[in-house]
C-alpha positions as CSV (number, residue, x, y, z in Angstrom):
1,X,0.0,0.0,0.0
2,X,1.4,3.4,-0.9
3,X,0.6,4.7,2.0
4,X,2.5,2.5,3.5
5,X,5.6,2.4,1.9
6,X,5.5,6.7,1.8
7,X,4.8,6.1,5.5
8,X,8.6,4.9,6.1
9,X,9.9,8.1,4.5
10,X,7.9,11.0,5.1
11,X,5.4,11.7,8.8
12,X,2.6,10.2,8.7
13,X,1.8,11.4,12.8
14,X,1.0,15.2,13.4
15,X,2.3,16.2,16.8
16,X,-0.9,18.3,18.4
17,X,0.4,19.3,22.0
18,X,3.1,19.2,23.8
19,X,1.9,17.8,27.4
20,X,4.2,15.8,29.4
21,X,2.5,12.0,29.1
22,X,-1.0,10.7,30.3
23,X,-2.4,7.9,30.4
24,X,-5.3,6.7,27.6
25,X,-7.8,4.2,28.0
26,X,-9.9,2.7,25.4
27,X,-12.4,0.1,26.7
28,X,-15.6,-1.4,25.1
29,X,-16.9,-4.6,23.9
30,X,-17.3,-6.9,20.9
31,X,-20.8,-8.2,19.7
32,X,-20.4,-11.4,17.5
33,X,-16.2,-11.4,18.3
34,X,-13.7,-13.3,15.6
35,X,-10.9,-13.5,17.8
36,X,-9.9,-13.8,21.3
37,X,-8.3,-9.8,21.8
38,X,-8.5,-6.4,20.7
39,X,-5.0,-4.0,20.0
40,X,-4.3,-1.2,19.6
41,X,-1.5,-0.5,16.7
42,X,0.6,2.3,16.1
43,X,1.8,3.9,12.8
44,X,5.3,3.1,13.1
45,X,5.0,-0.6,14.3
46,X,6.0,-0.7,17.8
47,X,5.0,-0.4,21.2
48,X,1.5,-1.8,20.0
49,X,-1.0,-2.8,22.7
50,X,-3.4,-5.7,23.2
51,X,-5.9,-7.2,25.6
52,X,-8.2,-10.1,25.6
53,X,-11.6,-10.1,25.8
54,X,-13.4,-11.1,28.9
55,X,-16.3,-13.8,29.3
56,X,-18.6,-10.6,28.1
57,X,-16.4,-10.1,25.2
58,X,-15.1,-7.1,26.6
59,X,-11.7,-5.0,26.6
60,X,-10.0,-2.3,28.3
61,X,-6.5,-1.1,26.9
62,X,-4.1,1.0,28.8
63,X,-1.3,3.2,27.6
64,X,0.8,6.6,28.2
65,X,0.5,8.9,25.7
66,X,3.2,12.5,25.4
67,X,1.2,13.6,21.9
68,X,-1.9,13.4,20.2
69,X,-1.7,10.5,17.5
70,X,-3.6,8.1,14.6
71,X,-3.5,5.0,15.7
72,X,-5.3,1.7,14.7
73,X,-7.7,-0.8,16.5
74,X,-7.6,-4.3,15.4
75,X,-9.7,-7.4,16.2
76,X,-9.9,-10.4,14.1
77,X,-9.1,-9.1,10.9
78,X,-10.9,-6.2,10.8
79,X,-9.3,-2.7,11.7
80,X,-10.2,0.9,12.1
81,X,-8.5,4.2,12.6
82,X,-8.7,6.3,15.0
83,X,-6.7,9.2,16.7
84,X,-6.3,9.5,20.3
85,X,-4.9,12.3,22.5
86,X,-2.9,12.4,26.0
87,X,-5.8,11.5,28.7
88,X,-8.5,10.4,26.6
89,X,-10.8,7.9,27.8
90,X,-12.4,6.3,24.7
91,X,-15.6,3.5,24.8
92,X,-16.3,2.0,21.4
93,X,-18.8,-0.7,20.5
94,X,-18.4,-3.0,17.2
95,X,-19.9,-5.8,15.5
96,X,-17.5,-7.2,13.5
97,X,-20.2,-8.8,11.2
98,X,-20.8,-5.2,9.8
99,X,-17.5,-4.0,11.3
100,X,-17.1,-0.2,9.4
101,X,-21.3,0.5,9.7
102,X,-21.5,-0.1,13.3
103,X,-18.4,1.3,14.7
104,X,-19.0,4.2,17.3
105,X,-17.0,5.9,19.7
106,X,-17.9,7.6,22.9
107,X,-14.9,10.1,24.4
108,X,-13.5,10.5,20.4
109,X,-15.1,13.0,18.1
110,X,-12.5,12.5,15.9
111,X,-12.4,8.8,15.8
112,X,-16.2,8.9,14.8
113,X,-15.4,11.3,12.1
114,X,-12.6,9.2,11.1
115,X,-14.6,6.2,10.6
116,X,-17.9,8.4,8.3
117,X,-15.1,9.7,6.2
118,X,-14.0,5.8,5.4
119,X,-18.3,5.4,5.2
120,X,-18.5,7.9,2.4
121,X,-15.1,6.5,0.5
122,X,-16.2,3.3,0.5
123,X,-19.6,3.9,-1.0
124,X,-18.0,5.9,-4.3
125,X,-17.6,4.6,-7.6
126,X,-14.6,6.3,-8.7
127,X,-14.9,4.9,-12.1
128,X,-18.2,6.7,-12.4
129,X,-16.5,9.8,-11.0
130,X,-13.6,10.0,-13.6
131,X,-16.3,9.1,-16.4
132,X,-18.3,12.5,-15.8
133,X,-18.1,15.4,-18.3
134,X,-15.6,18.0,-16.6
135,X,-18.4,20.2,-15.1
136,X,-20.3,17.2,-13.5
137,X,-17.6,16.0,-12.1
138,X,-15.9,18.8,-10.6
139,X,-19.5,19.8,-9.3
140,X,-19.5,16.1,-7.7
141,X,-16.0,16.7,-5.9
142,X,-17.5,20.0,-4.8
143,X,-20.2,18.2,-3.1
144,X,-18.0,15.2,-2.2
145,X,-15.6,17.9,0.2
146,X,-18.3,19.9,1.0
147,X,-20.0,17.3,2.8
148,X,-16.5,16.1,4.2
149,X,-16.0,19.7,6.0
150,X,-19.4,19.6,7.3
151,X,-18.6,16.3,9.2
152,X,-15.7,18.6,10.5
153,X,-17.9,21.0,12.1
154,X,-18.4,18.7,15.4
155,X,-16.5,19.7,18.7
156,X,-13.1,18.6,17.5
157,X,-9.7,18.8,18.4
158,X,-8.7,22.0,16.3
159,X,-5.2,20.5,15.2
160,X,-7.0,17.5,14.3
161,X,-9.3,19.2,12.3
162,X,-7.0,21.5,10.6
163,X,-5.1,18.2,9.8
164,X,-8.0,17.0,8.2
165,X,-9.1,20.3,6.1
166,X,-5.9,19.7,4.7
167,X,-6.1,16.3,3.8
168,X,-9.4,16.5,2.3
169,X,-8.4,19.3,-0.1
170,X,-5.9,17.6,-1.0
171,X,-6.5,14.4,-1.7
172,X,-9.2,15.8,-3.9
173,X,-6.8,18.3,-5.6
174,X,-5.3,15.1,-6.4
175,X,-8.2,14.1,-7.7
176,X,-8.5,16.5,-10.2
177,X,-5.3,16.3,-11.4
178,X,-5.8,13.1,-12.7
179,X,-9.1,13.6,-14.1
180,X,-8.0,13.8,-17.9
181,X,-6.6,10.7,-17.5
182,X,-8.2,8.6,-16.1
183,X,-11.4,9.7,-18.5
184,X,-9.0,9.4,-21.4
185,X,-8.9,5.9,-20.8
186,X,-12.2,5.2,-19.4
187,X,-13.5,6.5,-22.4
188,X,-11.1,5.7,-24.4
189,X,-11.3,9.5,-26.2
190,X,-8.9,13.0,-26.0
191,X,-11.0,16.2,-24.0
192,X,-9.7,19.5,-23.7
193,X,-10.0,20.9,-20.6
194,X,-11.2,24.4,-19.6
195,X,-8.7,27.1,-19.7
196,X,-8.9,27.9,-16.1
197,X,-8.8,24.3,-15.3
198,X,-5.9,23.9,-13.0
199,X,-6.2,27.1,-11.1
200,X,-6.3,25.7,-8.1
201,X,-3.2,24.6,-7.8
202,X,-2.1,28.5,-7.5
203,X,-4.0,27.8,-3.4
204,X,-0.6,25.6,-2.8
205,X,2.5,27.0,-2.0
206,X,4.3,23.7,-3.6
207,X,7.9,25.1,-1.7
208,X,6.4,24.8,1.9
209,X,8.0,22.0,3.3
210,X,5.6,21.4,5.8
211,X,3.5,19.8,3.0
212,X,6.3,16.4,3.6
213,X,4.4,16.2,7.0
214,X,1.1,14.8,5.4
215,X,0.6,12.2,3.1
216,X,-2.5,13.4,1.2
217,X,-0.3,16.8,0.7
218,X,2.9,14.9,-0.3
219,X,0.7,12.6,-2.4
220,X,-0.6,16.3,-4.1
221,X,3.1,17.3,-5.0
222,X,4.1,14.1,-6.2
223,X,1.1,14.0,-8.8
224,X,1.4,17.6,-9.8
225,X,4.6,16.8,-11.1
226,X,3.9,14.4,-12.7
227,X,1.1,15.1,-14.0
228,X,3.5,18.4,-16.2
229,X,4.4,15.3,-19.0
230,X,3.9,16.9,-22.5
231,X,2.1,14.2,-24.8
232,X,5.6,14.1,-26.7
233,X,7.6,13.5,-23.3
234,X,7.9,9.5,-24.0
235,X,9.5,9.5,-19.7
236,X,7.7,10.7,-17.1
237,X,10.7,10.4,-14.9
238,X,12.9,12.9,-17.1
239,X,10.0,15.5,-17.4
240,X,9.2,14.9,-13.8
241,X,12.9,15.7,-12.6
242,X,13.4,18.6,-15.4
243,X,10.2,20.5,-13.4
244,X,11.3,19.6,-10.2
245,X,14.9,21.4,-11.1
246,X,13.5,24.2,-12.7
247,X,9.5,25.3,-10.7
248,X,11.2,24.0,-6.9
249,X,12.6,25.9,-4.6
250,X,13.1,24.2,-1.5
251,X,15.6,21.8,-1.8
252,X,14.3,19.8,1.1
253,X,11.3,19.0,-0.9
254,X,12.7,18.5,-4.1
255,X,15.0,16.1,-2.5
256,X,12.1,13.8,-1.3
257,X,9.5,13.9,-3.9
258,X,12.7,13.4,-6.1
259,X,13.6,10.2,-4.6
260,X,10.2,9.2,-3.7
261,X,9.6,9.3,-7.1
262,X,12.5,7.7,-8.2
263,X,11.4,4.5,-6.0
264,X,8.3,4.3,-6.8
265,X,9.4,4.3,-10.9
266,X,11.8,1.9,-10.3
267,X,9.1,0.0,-9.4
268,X,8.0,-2.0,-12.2
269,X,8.1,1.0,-14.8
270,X,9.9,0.7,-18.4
271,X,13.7,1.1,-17.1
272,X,15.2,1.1,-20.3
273,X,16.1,4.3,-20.5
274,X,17.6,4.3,-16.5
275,X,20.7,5.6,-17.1
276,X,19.6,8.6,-18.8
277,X,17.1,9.5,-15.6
278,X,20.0,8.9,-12.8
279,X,21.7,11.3,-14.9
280,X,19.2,13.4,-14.2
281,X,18.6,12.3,-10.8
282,X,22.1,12.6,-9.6
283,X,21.8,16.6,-10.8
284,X,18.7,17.1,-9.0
285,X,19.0,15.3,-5.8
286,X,21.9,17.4,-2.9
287,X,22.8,14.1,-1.3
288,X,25.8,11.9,-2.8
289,X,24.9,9.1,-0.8
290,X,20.8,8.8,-1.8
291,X,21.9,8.9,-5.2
292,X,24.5,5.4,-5.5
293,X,21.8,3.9,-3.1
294,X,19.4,4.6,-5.8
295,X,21.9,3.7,-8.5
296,X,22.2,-0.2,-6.4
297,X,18.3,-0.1,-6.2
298,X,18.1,0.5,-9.9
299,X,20.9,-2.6,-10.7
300,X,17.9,-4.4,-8.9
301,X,15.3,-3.6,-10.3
302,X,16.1,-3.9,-13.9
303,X,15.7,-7.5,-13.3
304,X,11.7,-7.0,-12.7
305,X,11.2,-5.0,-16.1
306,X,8.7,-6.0,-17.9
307,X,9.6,-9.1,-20.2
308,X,11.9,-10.6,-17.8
309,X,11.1,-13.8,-16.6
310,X,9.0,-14.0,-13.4
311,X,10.7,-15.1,-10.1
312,X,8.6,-17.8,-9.3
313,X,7.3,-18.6,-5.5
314,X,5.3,-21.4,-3.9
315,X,3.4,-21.5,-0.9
316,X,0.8,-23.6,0.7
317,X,-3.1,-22.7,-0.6
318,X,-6.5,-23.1,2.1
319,X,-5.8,-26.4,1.6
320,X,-2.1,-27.4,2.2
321,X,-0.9,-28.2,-1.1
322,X,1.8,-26.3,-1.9
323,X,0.8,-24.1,-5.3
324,X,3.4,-22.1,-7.6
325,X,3.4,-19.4,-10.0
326,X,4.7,-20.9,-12.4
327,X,1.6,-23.7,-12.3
328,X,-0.2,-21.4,-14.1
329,X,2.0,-20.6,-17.4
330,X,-0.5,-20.0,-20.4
331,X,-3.3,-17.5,-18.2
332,X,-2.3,-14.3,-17.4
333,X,-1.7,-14.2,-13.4
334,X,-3.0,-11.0,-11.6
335,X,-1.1,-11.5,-8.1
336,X,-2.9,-9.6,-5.2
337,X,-0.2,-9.3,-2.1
338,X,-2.2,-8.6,1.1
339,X,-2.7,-9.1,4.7
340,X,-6.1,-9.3,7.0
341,X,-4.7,-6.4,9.1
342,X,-4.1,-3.8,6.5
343,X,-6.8,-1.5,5.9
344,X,-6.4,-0.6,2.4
345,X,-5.9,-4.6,1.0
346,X,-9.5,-4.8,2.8
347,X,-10.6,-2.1,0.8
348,X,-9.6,-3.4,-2.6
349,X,-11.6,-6.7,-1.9
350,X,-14.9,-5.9,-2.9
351,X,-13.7,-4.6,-6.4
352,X,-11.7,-8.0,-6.7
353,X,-14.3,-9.8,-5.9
354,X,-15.9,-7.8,-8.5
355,X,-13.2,-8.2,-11.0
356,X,-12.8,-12.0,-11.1
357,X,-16.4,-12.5,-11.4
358,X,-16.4,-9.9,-14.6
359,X,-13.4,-11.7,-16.4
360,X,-14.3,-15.4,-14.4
361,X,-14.6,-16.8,-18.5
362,X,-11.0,-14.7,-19.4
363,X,-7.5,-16.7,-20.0
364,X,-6.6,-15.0,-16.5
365,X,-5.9,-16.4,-12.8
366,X,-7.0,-14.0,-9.9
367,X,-4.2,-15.4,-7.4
368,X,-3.7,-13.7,-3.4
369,X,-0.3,-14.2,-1.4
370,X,-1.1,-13.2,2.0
371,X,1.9,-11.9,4.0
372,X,0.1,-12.5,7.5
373,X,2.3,-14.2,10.0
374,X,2.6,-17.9,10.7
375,X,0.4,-17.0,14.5
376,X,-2.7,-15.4,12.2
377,X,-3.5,-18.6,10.1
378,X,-6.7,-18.8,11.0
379,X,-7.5,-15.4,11.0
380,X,-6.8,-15.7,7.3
381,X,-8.9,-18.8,6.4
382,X,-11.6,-17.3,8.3
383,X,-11.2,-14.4,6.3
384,X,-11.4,-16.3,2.9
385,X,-14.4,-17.9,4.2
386,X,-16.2,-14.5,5.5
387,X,-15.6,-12.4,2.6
388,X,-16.2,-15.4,0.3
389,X,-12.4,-15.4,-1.0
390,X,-12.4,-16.9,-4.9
391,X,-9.3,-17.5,-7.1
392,X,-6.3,-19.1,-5.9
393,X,-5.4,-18.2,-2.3
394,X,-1.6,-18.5,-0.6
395,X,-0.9,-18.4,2.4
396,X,3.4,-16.7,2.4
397,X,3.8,-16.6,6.5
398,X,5.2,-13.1,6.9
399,X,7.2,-11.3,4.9
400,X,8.7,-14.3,3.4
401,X,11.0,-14.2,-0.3
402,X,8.5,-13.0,-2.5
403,X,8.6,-10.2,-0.5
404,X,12.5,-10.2,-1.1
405,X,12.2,-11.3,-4.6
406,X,9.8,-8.4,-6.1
407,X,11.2,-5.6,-3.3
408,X,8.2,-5.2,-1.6
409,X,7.7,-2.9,1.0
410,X,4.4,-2.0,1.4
411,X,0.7,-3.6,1.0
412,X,-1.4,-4.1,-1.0
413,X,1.0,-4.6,-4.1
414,X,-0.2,-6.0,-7.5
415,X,1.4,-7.6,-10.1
416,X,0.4,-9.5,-13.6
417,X,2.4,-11.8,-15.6
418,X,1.7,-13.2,-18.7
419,X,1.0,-16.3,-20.5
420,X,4.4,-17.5,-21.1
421,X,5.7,-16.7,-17.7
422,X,6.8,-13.5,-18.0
423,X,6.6,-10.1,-16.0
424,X,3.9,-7.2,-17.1
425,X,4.4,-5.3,-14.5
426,X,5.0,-5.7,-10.7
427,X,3.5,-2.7,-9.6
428,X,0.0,-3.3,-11.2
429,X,-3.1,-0.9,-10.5
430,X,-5.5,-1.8,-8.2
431,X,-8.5,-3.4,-8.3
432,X,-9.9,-0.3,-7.9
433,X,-8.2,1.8,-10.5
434,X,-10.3,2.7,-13.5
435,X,-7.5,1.6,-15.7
436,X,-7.1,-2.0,-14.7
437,X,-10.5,-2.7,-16.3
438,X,-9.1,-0.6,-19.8
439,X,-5.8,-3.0,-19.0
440,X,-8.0,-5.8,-19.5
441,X,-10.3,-4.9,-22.2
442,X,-7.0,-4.3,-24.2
443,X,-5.7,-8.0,-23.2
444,X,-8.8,-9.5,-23.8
């Protein structure tokens, strides 16, 4: 998940106060439980907390606290964020049977907020969005943030909710920067767009490095400069570090969305041209020592370019028998990496779902490695069972070499492979993503 992966470079947490540390509890109790406990995880991996439930499947979690935080609560499979502040004292009731719809907290304004504003995502059809003539859709984003910022006007932590102003606009700044294309390909015809189309990126000052604090606003940047490719650019990459050098000021930022960048188009992108764009890199990026680790991860990834033969991998499926990729030369293989704790592979499942059943009669395999560790087994076959799991499900026991193999860092990852074995892409779009359905019309 890119979220994920941007998480381990730039700061995801917003520090809201600077008391000295209190104590938080969250307490409350599960109707209809999947699991024995209830945790409490935190962005960065550690120090994560966890209780079991009582004979009245209830919990109470205890922790101290020096600043205001997101944080995540976990049972079963399922989890949720929330954000939690020195002293709280948080109650929250949950069915995990209809886990997002039924979610409410009692001591967390914010918490509730958070979990409407995963309510209303959920519920859009962003293919539908991107198909809408300019002025429909831009009138539908309107409406989409308007009614985000009214859920904002509740009694709310003000950092928090001038954390979350921010993010909203600028996810859905995002949003409309990739509006021509994703129509382009969902309707597979040029537009022109109106002439005072992108004004609103003039509301950004893209030099303000505090815009590397937040990931909707780093996710902004990133996709503004890319999105400045000329139709005869045939790189992204070389355009994208040419603007960088020449509309930046702040080093610090151009440093990071440079290399950010430059990982994420290593990534299963075309690397034939690679030494021309470290070239480019190495004039744009200040640090000597970024720039040869780059240069090692390019060496790398060259070996995943598309055309390359896959790195195979075999692990165990529902049922025990140990299943490979490479069992399924002549389909097309569209590999789904994932874990039943991670929030945005959950997300994605629907529109899988959704996927395999549309192309079910297609020359293509719908196959899911799950990373989970060895202790949350059963946690993932009762997943398969719950959310009625189809295509070929693997079962990888952590972080294992496929992980290794196709340098993968964050979930959910997506890759397809082709008929004869061979790499399309490792870094696949989503399930999702308008343009894995025009991916697959052109295939099929």
């Amino acid at each position: 998940m890119k979220k994920f992966i941007l998480g381990l470079i730039i700061c995801l947490v917003i520090a809201c106060q600077n008391n000295p540390s209190e104590t938080v509890i969250i307490s409350g109790k599960v109707i209809n439980p999947l699991s024995k406990t209830a945790s409490i995880l935190f962005n960065d991996g550690t120090n994560n907390e966890t209780d079991s439930l009582n004979e009245s499947a209830s919990f109470k979690i205890e922790f101290r606290l020096e600043e205001a935080k997101y944080v995540s609560f976990k049972h079963g499979p399922e989890t949720t964020a929330m954000y939690v502040k020195p002293g709280d004292k948080i109650q929250l009731t949950i069915d995990p049977n209809e886990f997002d719809e039924t979610i409410f907290y009692t001591g967390s304004s914010e918490s509730n907020f958070l979990a409407k504003k995963y309510l209303l995502d959920e519920k859009l059809d962003r293919r539908l969005l991107y198909s809408l003539s300019e002025n429909d859709f831009l009138n539908r984003v309107n409406k989409i943030e308007n009614d985000l910022y009214a859920l904002l006007n509740l009694g709310l932590d003000q950092t928090f909710k001038k954390n979350e102003e921010k993010s909203i606009w600028m996810e859905w700044a995002t949003s409309k920067l990739n509006y021509q294309r994703y129509h382009e390909s969902i309707s597979d015809s040029s537009i022109i767009l109106s002439e005072d189309y992108f004004d609103f990126v003039a509301d950004i000052d893209v030099n303000d490095p505090i815009h590397l604090e937040n990931y909707d606003a780093f996710n902004f940047l990133s996709t503004y400069v890319k999105s400045q490719k000329k139709s005869q650019d045939k790189n992204y990459m070389l355009s994208s570090l040419d603007f960088l050098s020449t509309h930046f000021e702040s080093k610090k930022t151009t440093d990071t969305i440079a290399m950010v960048m430059m990982k994420n188009y290593l990534d299963g992108n075309d690397l034939s041209q690679i030494e021309e764009v470290m070239m480019a890199f190495k004039k744009v990026h200040s640090d000597t020592s970024i720039v040869n680790t780059i240069r090692e991860l390019a060496h790398e990834m060259t070996l995943l370019s598309a055309g390359n033969p896959a790195i195979d991998f075999t692990y165990p499926n529902k049922n025990g028998k140990e299943k490979s990729l490479s069992d399924f030369k002549g389909n097309y293989v569209y590999v789904d990496v994932w874990a039943t704790w991670c929030g945005p592979c959950k997300r994605e499942i629907p529109d899988l779902i959704k996927l395999e059943k549309d192309y079910h009669d297609k020359n293509i395999v719908f196959m899911s490695v799950s990373v989970d560790e060895e202790n949350d087994y059963q946690t993932w076959l009762d997943m398969i069972e719950e959310k009625e799991l189809g295509g070929v499900q693997l079962f990888a026991a952590g972080w294992s070499q496929i992980a290794k193999d196709y340098h993968i860092k964050g979930i959910p990852r997506f890759m397809l492979f082709d008929p004869q074995g061979n790499i399309l892409d490792t870094n696949a779009s989503r399930p999702s993503d308008p343009l894995t359905r025009v991916l697959f019309e052109q295939l099929f």
